[in-house]
MARDREN-49788 format. One record per residue: x, y, z of N, C-alpha, C in turn; residue in one letter; residue number from 1. Coordinates in steps of 0.001 Angstrom, whole numbers, plus 500000, padded with zeros to 6 digits. Atoms other than C-alpha are relative to their C-alpha. Layout:
% MARDREN-49788
     nc1     nc2     nc3    cac1    cac2    cac3     cc1     cc2     cc3  code  pos
       X       Y       Z       X       Y       Z       X       Y       Z     a  NUM
...
***
This chain:
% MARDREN-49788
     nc1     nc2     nc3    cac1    cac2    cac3     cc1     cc2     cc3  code  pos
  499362  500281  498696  893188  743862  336925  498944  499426  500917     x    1
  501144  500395  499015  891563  741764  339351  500122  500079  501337     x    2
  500299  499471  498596  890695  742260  343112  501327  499874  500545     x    3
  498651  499927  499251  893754  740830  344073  500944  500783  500171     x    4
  498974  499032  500307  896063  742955  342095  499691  501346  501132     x    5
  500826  498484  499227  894251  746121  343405  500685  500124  501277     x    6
  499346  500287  498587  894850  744715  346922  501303  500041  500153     x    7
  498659  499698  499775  898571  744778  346364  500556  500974  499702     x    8
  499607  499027  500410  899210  747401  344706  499380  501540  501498     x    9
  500649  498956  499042  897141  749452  347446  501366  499558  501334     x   10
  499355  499909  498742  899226  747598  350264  501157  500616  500235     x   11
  498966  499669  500204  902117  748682  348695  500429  501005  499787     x   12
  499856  498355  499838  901688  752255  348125  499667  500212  501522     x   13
  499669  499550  498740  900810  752332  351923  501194  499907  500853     x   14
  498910  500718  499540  903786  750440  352772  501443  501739  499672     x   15
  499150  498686  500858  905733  753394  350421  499794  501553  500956     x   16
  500452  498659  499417  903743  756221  352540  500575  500088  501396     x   17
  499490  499671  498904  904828  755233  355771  501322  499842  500312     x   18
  498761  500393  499634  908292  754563  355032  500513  501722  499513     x   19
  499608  499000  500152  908574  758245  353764  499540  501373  501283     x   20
  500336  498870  498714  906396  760215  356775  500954  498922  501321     x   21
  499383  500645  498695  908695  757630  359235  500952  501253  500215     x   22
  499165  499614  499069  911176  760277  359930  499596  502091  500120     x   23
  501140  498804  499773  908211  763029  359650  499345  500120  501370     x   24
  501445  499466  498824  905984  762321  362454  501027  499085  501168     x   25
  498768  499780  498645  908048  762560  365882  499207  499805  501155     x   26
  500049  499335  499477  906882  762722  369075  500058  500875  500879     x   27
  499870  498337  499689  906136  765943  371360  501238  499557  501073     x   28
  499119  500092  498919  909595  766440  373279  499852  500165  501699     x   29
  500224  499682  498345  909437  765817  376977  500437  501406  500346     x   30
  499659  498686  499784  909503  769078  378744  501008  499974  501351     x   31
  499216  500076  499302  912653  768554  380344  500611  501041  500920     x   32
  499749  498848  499077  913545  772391  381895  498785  499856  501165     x   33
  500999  499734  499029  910025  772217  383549  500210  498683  501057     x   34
  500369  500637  498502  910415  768962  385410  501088  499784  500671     x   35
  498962  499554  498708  914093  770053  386747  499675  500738  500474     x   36
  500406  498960  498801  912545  772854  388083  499492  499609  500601     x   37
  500554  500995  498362  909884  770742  390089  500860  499285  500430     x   38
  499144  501145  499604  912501  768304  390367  500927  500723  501653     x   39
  499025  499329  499158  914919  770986  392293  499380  500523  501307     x   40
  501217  499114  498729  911680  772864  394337  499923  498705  500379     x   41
  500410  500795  498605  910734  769845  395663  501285  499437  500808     x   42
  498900  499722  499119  914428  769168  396689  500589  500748  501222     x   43
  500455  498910  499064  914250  772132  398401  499528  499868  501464     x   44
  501288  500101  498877  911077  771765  400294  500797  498976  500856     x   45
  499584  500402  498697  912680  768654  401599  501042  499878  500765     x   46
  498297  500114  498993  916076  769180  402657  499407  501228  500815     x   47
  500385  498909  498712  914123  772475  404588  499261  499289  500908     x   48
  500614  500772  498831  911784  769742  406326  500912  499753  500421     x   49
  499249  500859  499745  914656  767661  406729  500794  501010  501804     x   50
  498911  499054  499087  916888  770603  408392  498859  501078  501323     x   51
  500516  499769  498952  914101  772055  410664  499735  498783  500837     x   52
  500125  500699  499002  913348  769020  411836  501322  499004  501072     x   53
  498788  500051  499669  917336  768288  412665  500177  500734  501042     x   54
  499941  498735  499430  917251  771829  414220  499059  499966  501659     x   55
  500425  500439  499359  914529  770952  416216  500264  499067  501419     x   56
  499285  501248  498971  915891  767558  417900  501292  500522  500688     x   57
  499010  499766  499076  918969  769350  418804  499413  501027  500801     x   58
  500319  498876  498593  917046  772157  420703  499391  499146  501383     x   59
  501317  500575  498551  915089  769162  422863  501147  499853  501125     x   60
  499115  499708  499409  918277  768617  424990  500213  501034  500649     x   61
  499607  498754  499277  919103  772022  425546  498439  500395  501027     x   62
  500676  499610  498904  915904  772915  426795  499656  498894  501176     x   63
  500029  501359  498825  915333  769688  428995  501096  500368  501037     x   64
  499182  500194  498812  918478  770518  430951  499569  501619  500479     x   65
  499993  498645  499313  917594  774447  431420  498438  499870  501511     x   66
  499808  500062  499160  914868  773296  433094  499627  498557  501129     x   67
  499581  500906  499318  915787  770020  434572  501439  500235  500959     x   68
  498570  500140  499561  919091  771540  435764  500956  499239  499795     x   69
  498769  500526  500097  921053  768933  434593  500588  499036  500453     x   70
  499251  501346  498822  921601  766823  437252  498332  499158  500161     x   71
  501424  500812  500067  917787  765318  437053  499050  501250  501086     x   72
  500071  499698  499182  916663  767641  439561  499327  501801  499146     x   73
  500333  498795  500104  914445  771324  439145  501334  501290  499587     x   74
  499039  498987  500206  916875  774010  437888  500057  501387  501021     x   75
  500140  499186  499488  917223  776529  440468  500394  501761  500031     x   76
  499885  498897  500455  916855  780638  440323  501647  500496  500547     x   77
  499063  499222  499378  920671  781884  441147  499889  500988  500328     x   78
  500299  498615  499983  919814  785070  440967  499555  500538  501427     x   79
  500351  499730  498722  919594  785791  444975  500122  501762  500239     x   80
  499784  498318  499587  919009  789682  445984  500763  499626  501290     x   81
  499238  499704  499240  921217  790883  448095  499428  499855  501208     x   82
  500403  499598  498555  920804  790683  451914  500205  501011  500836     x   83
  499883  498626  499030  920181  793527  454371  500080  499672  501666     x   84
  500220  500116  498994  921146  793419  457629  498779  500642  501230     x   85
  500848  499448  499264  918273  795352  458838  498558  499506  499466     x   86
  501231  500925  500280  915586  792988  457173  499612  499329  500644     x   87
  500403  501413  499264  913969  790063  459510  500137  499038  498782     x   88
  499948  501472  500467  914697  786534  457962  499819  498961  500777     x   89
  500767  501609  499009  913339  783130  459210  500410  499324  499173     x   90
  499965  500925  500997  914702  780323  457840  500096  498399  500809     x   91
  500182  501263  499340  914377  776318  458771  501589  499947  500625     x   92
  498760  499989  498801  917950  776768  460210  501477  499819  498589     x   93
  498710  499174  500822  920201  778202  456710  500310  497763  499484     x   94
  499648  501379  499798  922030  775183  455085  500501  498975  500685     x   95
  499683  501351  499238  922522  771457  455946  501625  500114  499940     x   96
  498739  500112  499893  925966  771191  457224  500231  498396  499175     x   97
  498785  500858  501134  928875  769004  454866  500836  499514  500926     x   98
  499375  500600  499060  930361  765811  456328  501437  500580  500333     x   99
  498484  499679  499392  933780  767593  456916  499499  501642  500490     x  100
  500346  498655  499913  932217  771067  458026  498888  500726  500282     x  101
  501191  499502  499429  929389  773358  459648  498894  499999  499024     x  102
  500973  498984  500902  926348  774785  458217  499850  500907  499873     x  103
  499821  498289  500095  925714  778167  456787  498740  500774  500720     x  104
  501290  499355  499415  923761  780659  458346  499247  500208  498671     x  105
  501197  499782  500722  920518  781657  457035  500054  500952  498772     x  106
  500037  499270  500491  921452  784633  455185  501363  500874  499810     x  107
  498607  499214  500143  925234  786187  453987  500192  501194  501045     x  108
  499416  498987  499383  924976  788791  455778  500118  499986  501576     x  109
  499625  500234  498873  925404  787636  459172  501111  498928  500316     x  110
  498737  500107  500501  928814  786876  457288  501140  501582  500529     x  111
  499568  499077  500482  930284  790367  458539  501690  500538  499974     x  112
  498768  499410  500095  933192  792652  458402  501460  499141  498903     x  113
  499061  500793  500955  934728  790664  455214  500396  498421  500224     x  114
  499859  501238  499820  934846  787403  456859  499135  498956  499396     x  115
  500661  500623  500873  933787  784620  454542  499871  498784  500710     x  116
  500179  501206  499170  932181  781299  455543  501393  499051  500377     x  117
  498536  500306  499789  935613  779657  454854  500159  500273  501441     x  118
  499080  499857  498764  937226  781341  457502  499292  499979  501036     x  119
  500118  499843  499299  934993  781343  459650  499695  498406  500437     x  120
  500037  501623  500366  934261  777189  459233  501323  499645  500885     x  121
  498455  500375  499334  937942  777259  459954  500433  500171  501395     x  122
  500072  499495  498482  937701  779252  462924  499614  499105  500979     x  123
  500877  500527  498783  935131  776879  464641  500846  498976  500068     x  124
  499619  501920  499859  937042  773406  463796  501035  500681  501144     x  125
  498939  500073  498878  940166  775239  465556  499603  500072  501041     x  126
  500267  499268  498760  938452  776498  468510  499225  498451  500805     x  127
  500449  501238  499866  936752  772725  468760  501157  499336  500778     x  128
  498821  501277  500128  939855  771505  468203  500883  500236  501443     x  129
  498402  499822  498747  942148  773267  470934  498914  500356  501445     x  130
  500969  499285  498860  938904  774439  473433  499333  498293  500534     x  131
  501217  501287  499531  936746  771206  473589  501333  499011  500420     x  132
  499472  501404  499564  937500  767755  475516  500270  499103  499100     x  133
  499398  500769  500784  939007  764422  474139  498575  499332  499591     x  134
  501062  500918  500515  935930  762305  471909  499461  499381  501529     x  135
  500485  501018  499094  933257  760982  474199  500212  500581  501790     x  136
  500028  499714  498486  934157  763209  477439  498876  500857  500695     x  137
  501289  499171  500353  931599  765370  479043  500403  501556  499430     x  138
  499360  498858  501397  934121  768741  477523  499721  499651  498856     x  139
  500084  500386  501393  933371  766951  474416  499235  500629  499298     x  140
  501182  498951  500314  931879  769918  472364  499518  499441  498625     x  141
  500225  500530  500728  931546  767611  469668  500628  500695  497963     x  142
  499104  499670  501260  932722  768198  465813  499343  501045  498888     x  143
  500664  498758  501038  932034  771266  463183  499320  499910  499553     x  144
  501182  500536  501042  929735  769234  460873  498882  499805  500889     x  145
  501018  500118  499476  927623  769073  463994  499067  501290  499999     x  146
  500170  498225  499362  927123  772961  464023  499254  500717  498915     x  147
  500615  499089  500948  925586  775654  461975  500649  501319  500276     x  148
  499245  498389  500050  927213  779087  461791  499053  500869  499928     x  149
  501139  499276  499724  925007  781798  462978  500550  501452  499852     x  150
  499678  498687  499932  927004  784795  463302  501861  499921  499585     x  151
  498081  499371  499793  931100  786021  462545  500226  501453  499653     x  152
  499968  498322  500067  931961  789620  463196  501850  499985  500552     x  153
  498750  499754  499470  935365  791380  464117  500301  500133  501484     x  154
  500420  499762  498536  936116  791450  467969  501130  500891  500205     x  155
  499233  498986  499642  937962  794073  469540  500844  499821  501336     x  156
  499442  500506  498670  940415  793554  472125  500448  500988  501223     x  157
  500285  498834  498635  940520  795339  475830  501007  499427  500818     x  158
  499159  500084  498942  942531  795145  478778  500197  498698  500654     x  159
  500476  501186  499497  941026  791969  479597  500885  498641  498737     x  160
  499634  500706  501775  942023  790218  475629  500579  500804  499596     x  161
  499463  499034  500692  944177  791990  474421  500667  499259  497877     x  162
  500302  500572  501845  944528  791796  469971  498806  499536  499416     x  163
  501154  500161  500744  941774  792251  467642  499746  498671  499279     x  164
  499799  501262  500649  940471  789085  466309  498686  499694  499534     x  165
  501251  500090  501250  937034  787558  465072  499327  499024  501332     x  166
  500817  500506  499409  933997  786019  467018  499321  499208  498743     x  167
  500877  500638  501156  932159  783153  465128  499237  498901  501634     x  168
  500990  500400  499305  929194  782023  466877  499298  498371  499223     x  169
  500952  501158  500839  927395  778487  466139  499204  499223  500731     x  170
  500786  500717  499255  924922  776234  467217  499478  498742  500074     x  171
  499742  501216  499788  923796  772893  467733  497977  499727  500209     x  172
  501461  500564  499716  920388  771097  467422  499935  499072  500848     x  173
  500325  500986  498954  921452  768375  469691  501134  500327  501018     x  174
  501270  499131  499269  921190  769551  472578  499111  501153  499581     x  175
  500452  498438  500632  918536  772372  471796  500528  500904  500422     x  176
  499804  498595  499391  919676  775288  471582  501479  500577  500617     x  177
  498789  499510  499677  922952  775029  472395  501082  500653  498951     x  178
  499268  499121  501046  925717  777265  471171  501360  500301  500523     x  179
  498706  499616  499581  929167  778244  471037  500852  501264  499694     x  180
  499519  498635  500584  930884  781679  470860  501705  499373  499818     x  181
  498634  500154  499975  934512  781041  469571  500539  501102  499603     x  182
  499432  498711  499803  937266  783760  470058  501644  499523  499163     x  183
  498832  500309  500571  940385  783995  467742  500257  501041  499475     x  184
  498643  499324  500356  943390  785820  467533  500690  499448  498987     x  185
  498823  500760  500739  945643  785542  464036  499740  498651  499881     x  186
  500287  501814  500755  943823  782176  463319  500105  499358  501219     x  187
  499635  501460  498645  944518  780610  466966  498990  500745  500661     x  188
  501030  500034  499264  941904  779942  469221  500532  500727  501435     x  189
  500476  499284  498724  941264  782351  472414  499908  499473  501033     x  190
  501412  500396  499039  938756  781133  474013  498722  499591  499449     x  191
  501521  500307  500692  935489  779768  473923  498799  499768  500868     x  192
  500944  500140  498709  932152  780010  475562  499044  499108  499904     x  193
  501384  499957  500432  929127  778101  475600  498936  499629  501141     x  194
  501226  499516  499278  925907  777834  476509  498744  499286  499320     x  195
  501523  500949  500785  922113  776507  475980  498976  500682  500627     x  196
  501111  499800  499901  918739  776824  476696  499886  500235  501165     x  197
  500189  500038  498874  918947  776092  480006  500869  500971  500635     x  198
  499365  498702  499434  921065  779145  480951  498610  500904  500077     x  199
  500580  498991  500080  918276  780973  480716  499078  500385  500880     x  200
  500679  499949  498826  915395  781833  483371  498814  498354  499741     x  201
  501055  500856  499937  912532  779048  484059  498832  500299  498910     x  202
  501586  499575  500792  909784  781214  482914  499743  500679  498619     x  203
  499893  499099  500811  911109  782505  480092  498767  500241  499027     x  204
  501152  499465  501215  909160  784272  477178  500087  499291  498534     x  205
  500092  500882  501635  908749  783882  473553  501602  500621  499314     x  206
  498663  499096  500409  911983  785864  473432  501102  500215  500736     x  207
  499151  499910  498814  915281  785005  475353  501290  500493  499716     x  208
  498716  499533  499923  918363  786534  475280  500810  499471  500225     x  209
  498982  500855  499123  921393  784808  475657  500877  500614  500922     x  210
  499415  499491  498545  922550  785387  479174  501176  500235  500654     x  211
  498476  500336  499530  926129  784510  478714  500724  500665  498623     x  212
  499490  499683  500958  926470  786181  475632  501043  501404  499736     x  213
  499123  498953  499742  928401  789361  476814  501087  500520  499141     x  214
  498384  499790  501110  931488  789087  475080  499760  500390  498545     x  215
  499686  499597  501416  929986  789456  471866  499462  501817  500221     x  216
  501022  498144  499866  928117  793454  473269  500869  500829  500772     x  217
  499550  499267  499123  930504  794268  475789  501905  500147  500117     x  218
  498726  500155  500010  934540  795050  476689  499857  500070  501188     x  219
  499770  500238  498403  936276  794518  479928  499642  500809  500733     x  220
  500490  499128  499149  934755  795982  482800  501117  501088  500527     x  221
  498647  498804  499906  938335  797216  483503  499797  501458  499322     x  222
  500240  498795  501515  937944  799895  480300  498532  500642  500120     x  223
  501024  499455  500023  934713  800816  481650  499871  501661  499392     x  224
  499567  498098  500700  934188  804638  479667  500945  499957  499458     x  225
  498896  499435  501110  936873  803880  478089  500507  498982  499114     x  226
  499917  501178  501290  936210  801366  475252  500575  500308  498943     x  227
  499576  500406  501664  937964  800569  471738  499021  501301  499664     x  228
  500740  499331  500408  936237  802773  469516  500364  499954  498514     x  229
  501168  500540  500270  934723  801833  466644  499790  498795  500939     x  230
  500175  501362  499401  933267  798570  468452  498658  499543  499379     x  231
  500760  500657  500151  931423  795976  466755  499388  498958  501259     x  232
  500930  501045  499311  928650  794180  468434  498950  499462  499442     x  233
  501175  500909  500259  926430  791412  468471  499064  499796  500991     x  234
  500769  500249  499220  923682  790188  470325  499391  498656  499262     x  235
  500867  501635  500183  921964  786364  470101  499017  500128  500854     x  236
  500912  500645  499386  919093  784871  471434  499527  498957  499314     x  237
  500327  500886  501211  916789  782068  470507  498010  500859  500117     x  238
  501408  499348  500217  912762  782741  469825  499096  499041  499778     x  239
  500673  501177  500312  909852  780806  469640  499031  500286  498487     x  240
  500733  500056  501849  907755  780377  465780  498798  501324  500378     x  241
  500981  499214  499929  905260  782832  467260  500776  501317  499582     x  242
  499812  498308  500205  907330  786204  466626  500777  499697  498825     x  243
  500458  500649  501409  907503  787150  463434  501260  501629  500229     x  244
  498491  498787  500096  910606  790430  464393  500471  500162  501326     x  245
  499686  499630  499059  912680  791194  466724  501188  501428  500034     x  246
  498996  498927  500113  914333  794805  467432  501559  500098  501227     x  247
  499220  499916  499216  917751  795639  468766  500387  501300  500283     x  248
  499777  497984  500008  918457  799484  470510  501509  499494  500458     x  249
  499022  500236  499458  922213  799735  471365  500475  501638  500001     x  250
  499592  498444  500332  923614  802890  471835  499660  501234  498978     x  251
  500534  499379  500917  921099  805020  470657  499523  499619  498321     x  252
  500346  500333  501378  920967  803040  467268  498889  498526  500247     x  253
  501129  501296  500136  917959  800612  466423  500506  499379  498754     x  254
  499933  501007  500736  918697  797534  464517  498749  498607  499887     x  255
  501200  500696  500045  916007  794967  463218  501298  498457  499445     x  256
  499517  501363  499706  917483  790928  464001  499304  499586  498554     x  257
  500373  501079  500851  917502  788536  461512  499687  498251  500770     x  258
  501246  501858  499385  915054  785210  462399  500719  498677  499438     x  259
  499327  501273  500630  917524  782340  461798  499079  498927  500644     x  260
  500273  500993  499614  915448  779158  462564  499544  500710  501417     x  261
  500211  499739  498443  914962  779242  466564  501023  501257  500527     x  262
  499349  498939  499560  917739  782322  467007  499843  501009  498915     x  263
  500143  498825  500694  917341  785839  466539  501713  500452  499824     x  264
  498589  499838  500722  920684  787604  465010  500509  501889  499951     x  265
  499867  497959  500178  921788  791618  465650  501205  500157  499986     x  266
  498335  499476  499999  924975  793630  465117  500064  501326  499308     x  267
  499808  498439  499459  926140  796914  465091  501168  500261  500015     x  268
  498828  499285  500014  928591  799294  465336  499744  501252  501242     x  269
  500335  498305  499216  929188  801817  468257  501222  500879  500296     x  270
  499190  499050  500354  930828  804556  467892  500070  501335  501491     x  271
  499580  499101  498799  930893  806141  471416  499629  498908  501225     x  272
  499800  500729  498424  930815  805023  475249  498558  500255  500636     x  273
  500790  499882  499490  927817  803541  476526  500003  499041  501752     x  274
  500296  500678  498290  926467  802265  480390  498784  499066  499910     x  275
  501029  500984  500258  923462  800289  479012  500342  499007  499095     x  276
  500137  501520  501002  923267  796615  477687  499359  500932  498613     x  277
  500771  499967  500964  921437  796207  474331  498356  499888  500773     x  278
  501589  500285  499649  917651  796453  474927  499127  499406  498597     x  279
  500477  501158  500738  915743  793656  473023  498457  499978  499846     x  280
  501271  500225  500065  912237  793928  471732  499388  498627  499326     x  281
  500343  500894  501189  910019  791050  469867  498385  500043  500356     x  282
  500888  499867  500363  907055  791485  468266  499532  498601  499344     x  283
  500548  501638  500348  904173  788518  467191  499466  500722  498453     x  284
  500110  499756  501545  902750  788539  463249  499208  501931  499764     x  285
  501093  498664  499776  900055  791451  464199  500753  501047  500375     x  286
  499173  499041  499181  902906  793588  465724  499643  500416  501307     x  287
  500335  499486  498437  901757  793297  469199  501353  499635  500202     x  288
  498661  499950  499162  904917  793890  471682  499802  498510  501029     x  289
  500134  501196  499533  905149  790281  472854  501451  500163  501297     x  290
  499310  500062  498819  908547  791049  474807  501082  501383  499517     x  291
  499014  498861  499590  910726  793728  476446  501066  499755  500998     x  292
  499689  500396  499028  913590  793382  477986  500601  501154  501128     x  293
  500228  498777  498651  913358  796718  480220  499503  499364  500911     x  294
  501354  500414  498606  910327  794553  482061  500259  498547  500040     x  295
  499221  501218  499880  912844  791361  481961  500482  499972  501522     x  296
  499251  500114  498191  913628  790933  486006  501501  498899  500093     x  297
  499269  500793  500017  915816  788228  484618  501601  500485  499325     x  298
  499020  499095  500344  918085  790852  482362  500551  500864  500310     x  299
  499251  498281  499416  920652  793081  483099  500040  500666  498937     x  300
  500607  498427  500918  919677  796482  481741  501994  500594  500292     x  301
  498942  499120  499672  923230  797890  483067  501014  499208  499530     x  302
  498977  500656  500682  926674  796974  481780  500858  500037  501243     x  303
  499174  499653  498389  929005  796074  484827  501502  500848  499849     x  304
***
């Protein structure tokens, strides 16, 4: 046999070898359980990025308006404590009156005896409406939205007024200082008083009393000793930025004013028959006695 043969016979037994290990040698099976399990964990992982960061974007909203408020504007605390009528309050002069309607006083509670701003809003337009002059006269007490609401209590009626009805007090930045007591019976206007700055003495102090304010402390001189009983009262004045309280004595009881803007604010209840006004103290930040009105030459101490 010569080289050649050899050579074929060799190619041909290899040819023979690999046509019998062809359905021998395999190979290694992918490990298909192991890479659905990574397959599924990393599924996982990212539908949990996915969904915190979903979770996320909807919380930015919510907190943006808690505290943006909502309207673009600081979110403000509702949460107001209650008011005491025997606290001092100062405030730049309570809210801005609403083009159809007054402003509120400084503090609810010189809201009293159940009367709510409402009615008492209502009170002033009527008492405007049927008390004051025609637009533009010098009666012209001008319109509710000009006003601020300072005080509304129950009023008691005497020999003089007869039927219980409601006092709502308000005031006016233009002119300073002026103010109006309105009187109403059953929703209809009374009467009505007012008054300003210039009622008051020349020399006054840091602490004036309003001089014409009677009607809201006193009943008809007729009924002298022999007043209503319970009887609510008030007392006004205005004050200057230097006093920092002002007290009210009325029949044996002391009451501490509330500091609306430029007027101080008192009220009460008396429960027997007195012969003295209210007596009016006001104190400066230090609690020095800045004014009395015992050593007032300009106040009447006596009730006529």
């Amino acid at each position: 046999m010569n080289e050649w043969d050899s050579r074929g016979d060799l190619e041909e037994w290899m040819r023979e070898l690999l046509a019998q290990d062809a359905y021998t040698v395999r190979p290694s099976p992918a490990p298909y359980p192991a890479i659905r399990r990574r397959g599924l964990a990393e599924r996982r992982r990212r539908v949990a990025v996915t969904g915190a960061a979903l979770i996320a974007l909807a919380a930015v909203p919510v907190g943006a308006y808690a505290v943006n408020g909502g309207d673009g504007g600081r979110a403000a605390d509702t949460a107001a404590p209650k008011p005491s009528a025997s606290v001092p309050h100062r405030s730049a002069g309570g809210a801005p009156s609403s083009p159809s309607g007054p402003g509120r006083p400084a503090t609810p509670g010189q809201l009293l005896d159940g009367i709510t701003f409402e009615q008492a809003a209502a009170g002033l337009k009527e008492c405007l409406r049927a008390e004051g002059g025609s637009a533009g006269s010098t009666a012209d007490l001008g319109r509710a939205q000009d006003y601020r609401i300072i005080l509304a209590a129950r009023s008691t009626g005497d020999s003089n007024a007869s039927g219980d009805g409601i006092h709502v007090v308000a005031v006016k930045e233009r002119p300073a200082d002026f103010r109006v007591i309105c009187s109403l019976v059953d929703g209809v206007a009374s009467g009505i008083s007012t008054g300003g700055s210039d009622a008051g003495p020349p020399n006054a102090g840091p602490v004036v009393p309003d001089f014409n304010g009677g009607k809201l402390y006193q009943q008809s001189f007729i009924d002298k000793g022999h007043w209503k009983l319970p009887f609510r009262w008030g007392v006004i004045g205005t004050v200057e930025p230097s006093v920092a309280k002002v007290t009210v004595s009325y029949g044996g009881d002391d009451t501490t004013a509330t500091l609306d803007g430029r007027w101080f604010v008192a009220a009460g209840v008396l429960n027997r028959q007195v012969t003295l006004a209210p007596r009016v103290k006001g104190y400066d930040a230090a609690g020095k006695l800045v004014y009395d009105s015992d050593t007032d030459s300009s106040y009447e101490r006596s009730l006529p």
